[in-house]
N, C-alpha and C positions, 0 to 999 in steps of 0.2 A: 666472576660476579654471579651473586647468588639469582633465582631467575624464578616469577610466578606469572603465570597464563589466566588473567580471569576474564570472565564475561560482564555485562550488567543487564540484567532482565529489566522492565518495568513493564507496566500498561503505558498508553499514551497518554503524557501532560503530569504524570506523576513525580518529573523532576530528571531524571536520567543522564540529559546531555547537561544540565545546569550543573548538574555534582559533577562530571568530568571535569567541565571547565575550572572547578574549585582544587579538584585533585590535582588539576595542569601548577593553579599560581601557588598552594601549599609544597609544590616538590620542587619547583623552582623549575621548571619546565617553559613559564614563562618568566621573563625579567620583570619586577616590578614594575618596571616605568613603558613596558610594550603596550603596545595598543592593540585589543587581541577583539573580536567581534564576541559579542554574547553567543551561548550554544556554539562556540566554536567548531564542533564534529558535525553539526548540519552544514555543509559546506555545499550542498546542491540547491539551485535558486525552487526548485519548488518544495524542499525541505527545510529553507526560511521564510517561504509565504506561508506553508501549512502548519508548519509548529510540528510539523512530526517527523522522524527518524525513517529514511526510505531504506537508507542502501545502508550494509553492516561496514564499519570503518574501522581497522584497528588502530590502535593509536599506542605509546610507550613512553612510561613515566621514570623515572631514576631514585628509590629514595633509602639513604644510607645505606647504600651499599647494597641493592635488592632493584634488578629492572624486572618492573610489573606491565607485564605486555595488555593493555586493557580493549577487548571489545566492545564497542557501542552496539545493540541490537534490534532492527528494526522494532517495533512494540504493536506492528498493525497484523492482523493474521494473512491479510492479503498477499504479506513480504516474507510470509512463512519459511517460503522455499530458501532464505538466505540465513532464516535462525539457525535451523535445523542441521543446517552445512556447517557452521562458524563451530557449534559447538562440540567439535569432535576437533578443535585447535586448543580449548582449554581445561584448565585442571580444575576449575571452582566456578563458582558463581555469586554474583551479588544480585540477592533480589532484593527488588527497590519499591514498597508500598507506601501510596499515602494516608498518612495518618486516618483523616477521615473517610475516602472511599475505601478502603482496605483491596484484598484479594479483588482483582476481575479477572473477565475472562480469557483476556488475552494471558495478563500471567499464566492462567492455568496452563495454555498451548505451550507456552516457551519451558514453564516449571517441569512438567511434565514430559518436555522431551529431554531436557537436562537432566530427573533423577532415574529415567531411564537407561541414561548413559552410568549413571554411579557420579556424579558430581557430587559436590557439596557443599552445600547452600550454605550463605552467612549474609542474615535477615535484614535490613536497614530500613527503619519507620521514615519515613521523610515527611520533611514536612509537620514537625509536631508541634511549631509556633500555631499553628491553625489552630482560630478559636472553636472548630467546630469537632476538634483531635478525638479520637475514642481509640486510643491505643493499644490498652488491653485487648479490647474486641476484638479489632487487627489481628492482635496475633493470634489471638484463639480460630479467626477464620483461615489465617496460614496456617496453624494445625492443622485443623481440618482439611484443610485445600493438598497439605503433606500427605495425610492419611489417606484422603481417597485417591491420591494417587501410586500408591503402594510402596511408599517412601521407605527406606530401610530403617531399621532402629537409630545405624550411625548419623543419615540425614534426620533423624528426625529431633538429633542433641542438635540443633542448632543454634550460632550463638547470635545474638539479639544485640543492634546498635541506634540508637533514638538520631536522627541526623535534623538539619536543616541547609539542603545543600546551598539554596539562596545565599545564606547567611554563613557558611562556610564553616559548621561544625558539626560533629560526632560523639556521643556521647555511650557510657554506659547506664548512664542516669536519664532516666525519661521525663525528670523535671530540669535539666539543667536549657540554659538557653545563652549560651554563650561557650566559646573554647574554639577548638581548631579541627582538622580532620585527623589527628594524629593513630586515636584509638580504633580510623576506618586501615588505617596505615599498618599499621602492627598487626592487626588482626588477618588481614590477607598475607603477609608474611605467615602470620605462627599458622592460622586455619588451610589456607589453600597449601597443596603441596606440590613441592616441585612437580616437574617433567621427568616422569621415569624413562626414560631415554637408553640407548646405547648406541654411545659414540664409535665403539669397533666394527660394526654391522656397518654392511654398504647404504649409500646414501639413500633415503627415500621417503616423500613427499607426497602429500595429498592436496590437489588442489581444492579450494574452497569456494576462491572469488575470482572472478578475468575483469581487468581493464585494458584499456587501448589507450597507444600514447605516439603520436606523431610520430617521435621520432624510434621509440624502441619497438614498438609494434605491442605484441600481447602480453600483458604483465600479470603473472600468472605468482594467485598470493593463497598460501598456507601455513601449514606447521611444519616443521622438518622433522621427519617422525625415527630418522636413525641414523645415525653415520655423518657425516663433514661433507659441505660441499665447498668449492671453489672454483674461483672467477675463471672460466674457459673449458670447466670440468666437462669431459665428453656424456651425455647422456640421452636419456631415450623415455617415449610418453606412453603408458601401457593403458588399454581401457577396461573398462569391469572383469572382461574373461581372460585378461592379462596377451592380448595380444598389443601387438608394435605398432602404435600409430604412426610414432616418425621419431626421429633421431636428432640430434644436433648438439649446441653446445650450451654453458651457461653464460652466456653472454653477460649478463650482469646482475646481481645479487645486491638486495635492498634488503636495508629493516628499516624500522621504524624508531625516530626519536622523535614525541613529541607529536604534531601533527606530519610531521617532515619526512618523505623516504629516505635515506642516504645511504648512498651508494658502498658496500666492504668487499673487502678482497674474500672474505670466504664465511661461513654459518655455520651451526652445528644443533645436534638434534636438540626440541623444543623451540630453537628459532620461531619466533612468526616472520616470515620473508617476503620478498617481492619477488619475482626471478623471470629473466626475458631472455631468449633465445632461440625460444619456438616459433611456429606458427601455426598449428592444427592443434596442439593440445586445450584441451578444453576444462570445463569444473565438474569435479567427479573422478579426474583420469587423475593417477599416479603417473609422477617423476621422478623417474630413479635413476642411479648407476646403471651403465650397460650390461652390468654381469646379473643384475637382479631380473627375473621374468616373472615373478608372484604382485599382484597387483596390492594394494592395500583396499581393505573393504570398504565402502563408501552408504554412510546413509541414504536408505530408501526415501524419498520425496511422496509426500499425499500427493495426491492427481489433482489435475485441474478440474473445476465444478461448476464452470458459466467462461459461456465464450459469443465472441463478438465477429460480425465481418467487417473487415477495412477494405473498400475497394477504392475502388480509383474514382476523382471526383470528376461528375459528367453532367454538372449541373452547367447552364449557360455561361455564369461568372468559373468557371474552372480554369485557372491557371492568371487568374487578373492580381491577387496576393501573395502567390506561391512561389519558390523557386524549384519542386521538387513535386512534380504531377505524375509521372508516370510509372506503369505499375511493375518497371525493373527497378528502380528508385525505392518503392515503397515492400517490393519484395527483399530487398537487398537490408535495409534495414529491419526488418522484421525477425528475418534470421540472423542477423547479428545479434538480436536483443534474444532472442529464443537460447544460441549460445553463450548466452551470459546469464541468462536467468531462467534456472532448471524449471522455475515454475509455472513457465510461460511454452507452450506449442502451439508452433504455425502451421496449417496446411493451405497449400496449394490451391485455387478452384480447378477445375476443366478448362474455365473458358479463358485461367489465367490473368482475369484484370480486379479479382479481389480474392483476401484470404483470411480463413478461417482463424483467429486466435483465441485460444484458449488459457484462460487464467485460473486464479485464486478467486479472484471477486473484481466488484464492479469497482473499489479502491486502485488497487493492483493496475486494472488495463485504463481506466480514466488520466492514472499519472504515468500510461505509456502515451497515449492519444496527445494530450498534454506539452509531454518531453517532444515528439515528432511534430506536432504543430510548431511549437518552435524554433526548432531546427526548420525550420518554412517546407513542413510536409501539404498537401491537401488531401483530405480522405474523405470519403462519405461512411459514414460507421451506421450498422445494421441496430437494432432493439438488444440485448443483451437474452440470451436463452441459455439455461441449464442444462449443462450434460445428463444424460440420463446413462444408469446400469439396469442391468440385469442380473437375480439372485439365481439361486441353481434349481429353483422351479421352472425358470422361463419367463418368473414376473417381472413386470417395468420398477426401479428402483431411480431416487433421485436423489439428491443430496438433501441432507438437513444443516439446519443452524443451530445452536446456544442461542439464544437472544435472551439478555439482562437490558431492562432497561428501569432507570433512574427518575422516577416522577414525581412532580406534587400529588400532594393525595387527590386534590380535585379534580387530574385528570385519568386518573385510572382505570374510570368506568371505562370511556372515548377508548382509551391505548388496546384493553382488554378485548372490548367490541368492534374492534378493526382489526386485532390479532387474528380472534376469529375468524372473521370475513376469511383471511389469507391465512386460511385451515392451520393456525397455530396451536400446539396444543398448551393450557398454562402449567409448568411442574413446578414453581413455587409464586408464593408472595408475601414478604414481609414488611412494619415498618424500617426504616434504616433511620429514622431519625432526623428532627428539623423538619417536620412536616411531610418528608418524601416517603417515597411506598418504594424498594424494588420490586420488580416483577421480571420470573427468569420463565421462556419460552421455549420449547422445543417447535422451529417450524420450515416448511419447508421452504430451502432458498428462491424459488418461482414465487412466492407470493409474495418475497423482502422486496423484490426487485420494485425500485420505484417509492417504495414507504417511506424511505427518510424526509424528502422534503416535506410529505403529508403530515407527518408523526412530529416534525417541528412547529407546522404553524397550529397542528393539533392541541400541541403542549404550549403555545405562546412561547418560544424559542428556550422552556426550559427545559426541556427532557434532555436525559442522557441515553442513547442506546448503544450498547457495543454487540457485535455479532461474532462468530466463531464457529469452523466447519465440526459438525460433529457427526455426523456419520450417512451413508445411504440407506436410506429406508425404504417404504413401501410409497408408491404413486399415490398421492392425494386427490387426482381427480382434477376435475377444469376449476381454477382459481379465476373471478373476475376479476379482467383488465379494468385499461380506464374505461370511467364511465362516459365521458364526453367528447364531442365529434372535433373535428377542426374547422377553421375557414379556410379557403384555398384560394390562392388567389388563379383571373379566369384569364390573366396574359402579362403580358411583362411592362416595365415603363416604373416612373416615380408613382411612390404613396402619396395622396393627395386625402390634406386635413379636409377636406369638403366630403371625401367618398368615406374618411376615416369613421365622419363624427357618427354618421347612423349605424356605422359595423360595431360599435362599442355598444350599440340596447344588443348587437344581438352575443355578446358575448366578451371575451378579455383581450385583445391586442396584443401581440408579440413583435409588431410592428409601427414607428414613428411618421411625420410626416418629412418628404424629400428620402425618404429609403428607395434605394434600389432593389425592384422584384422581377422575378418573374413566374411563368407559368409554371401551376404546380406546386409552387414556393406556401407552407403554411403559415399565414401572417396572423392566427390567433387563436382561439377554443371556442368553439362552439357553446350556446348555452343547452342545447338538446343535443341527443346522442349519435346524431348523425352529421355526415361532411356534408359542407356547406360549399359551393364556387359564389366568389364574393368577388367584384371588380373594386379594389381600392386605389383604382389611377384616376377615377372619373374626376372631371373638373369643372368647375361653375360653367353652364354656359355665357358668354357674358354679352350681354345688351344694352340697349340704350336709357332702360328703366330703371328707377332708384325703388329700390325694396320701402316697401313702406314699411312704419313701424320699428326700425330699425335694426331690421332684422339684415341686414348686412357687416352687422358684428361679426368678432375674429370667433373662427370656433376652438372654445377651448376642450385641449383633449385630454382625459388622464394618460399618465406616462405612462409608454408600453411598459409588459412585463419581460424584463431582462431575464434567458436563465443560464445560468452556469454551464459546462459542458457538461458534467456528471448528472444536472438538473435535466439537459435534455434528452441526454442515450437513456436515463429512466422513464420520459414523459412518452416517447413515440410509441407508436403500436409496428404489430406485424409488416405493416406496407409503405412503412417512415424511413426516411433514414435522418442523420445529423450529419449534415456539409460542417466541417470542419476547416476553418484557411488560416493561416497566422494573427489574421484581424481579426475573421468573424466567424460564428457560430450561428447557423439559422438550421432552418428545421425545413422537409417536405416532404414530398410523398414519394414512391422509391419508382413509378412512375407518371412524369410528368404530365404525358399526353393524355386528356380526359377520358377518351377514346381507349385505350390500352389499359387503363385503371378501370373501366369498366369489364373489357376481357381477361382481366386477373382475377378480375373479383367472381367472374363467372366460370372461372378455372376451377380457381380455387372452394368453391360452394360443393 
């Protein structure tokens, strides 16, 4: 059977897993009458809350006589580290833009590690029922977006298909609005080209992605880059300098039909496979035949550019929601996730009861914090700080971003004059049409940290911003944090509406009434720039007296301010942390005793 390996590029929300699912019921992949979930390839529960693509999932279609091994590809930059690996399994690429927002940035990451490799792109407008479509433009900005990326001539004949994956058709014609995916179907046949392969060469495999499975242990999935393998086949796992990790057998050999692994007696080069039998090989290392000792070369990975501390939680309520407190627990899963996701490093503290990790972005480690809350972790997570370099002066260097963002024009002033603030610098701005402005930013990631929730209620929830790591530059100098203090509460016991009602003149509430506090615990924001010790347990004294006036009415309170987790590792400062538990998310100081917050604060001056 004839065989093509593609990927699917998009930005996020551009349609990507909706057109798989179409590609699924057009090939017959699913039956008619099955009952399949929408976005079917999001199969991870915070990749159906979020609407977005985390972990890269192969998946494999059948159609006339042609199996299309298809990649899903995360589309956030923060999951970078799993693009960049996937795309050295396949021979072509589908990029997927919408009609009306065209090229963004995250395309550009994923495009640009793709025609780097020599792929070869075949275009798909989605989304062109949009009555807002500018479709020409689209492609003129995929030129563009080709060009500057030093697109070959060959990439740059690319062929152009008008889609609407919702609605489940493909077109050559950019006004048609009805047909089937037939013409996305042919096209990755005649365009993408096989797997140049050689089946007479010993066996040998690149891994790309690890999972873990009850019962088979590590399920170690790539491309098969030469040679046959089969079920019991003696082999061995080599790492970058081609030395011998460890040995063993193939225990068992998966592909892919459909969403489904299924088990075969043996594979051969271009497979995309599953294979389990090891237990120390990891993503990055070659599996090969015993007689091979040359490793296959493995993509370089960007560095991590903002990292967090997880320590262990040692707040009063630690260990009241949790089943998994202690800091071999919380170290033990860390480096599990560290060897599965190259993007992600852990170190060690001294003192041992928390550790350092280092990511992509605050995206990336929020949906690790997230994942381990619910497996019932408890952590206390530090403020988010950016790695810093140095160039070969000796000077301080820190990461920069891309920041595009998508606004009414009414608030452009606001977006422009806060960019500022967090030393942005502006290198474009144009209309985009319908009243919106984009505006692209070059700025440093230290002063993003924290903006998005500002930059929403800035824009009344309609901005769009996407960010994107673009290179180490020069130190910007001190960027102001927040500007307002906290309340702190001055001992432990229930929130009382009586003590609530006058803590709200002096500021916003993060806390309800009958909440469990204790000392140290911050229960809301200050309206001036300094911390506050507030007693919100106090309670009426109560007496024989009737209030006159009637002033023993109920006190009504505005509802606390609830914030997300990602909302609060942004809000804390330097001496915060966020107690994280399976239930709750609160916020406090990272010493509790008033007494010790005062001798830090006088350390640290």
């Amino acid at each position: 059977m004839a065989l093509r390996n593609v990927a699917i590029i998009a930005h996020v929300d551009h349609g990507k897993t909706t057109l798989v699912d179409q590609l699924f019921r057009q090939s017959g992949t699913f039956r008619d009458n099955q009952r399949v979930e929408e976005r079917a390839m999001d199969s991870n529960d915070l990749e159906k809350e979020r609407g977005i693509t985390i972990l890269a999932k192969p998946t494999s279609i059948e159609w006339e006589g042609t199996r299309i091994n298809i990649v899903d590809t995360p589309g956030h930059a923060d999951f970078g580290g799993e693009v960049e690996r996937i795309l050295s399994m396949v021979d072509g690429v589908i990029l997927l833009v919408d009609s009306s927002e065209g090229a963004m940035p995250q395309t550009k990451f994923v495009t640009g590690k793709a025609l780097a490799l020599g792929l070869k792109p075949i275009v798909v407008v989605n989304k062109i029922d949009r009555p807002d479509s500018r479709v020409q433009e689209v492609l003129d900005e995929v030129f563009d977006l080709f060009v500057s990326l030093d697109a070959s001539e060959e990439q740059l004949d690319f062929p152009v298909l008008y889609a609407s994956g919702r609605n489940g058709y493909a077109s050559t014609d950019e006004n048609a609005r009805e047909g089937t995916l037939r013409p996305l179907f042919e096209k990755i046949v005649s365009h993408v080209p096989a797997p140049s392969v050689d089946l007479e060469a010993p066996f040998t495999f690149l891994v790309t992605l690890l999972d873990r499975d009850n019962f088979m242990g590590r399920i170690l999935t790539g491309r098969v880059n030469s040679g046959v393998v089969k079920i019991n086949q003696p082999i061995h796992a080599l790492d970058g300098e081609g030395n011998v990790i460890e040995a063993g057998r193939a225990s068992k050999i998966m592909t892919f039909r459909g969403l489904d692994r299924v088990p075969v007696d043996e594979a051969k080069a271009g497979d995309i496979i599953s294979l389990a039998g090891l237990t120390v090989a990891t993503v990055a290392n070659t599996i090969a035949d015993t007689s091979v000792n040359t490793p296959i070369v493995a993509q370089p990975i960007d560095p991590p550019t903002l990292s967090m501390r997880f320590a262990v939680n040692d707040s009063p309520f630690a260990g009241r929601e949790g089943s998994k407190v202690t800091s071999r627990m919380i170290r033990d899963r860390l480096f599990r996730e560290a060897e599965s996701n190259v993007a992600v490093k852990v170190t060690e503290s001294a003192d041992k009861d928390s550790f350092e990790v280092a990511g992509r972005g605050e995206l990336q480690l929020g949906v690790l914090i997230e994942t381990m809350r619910r497996e019932g972790f408890e952590l206390g997570i530090s403020r988010p700080r950016v790695l810093f370099g140095e160039d070969e002066t000796g000077g301080r260097t820190e990461p920069y971003e891309t920041v595009v963002i998508d606004v009414d024009e009414e608030f452009s002033g606001t977006v422009v004059d806060k960019m500022n603030q967090r030393k942005a610098e502006m290198t474009d701005m144009r209309p985009s049409g319908g009243g919106k402005t984009r505006i692209t930013f070059s700025a440093p990631s230290r002063g993003l940290i924290g903006y998005h929730g500002e930059f929403l209620s800035d824009t009344r929830g309609t901005g769009i911003m996407n960010r994107l790591f673009e290179k180490y530059g020069p130190h910007k100098g001190s960027i102001d944090g927040r500007k307002n203090g906290v309340l702190i509460s001055n001992g432990s016991g229930e929130a009382n509406s009586y003590a609530l009602g006058p803590l709200e003149e002096r500021g916003i509430l993060f806390v309800g009434h009958g909440e469990a506090l204790y000392e140290g615990m911050i229960v809301g924001q200050n309206a001036k720039d300094d911390d506050l010790e507030v007693n919100p347990m106090k309670a009426k004294q109560l007496t024989n007296f009737r209030a006159s006036g009637g002033k023993d009415d109920a006190i009504r309170l505005t509802p606390p301010k609830r914030m997300t987790l990602e909302q609060a590792i942004a809000y804390i400062d330097d001496d915060e942390l966020v107690e994280v538990t399976p239930k709750t998310i609160r916020l406090r100081k990272r010493h509790l005793d008033p007494h010790e917050r005062k001798r830090a604060k006088r350390a640290a001056a």
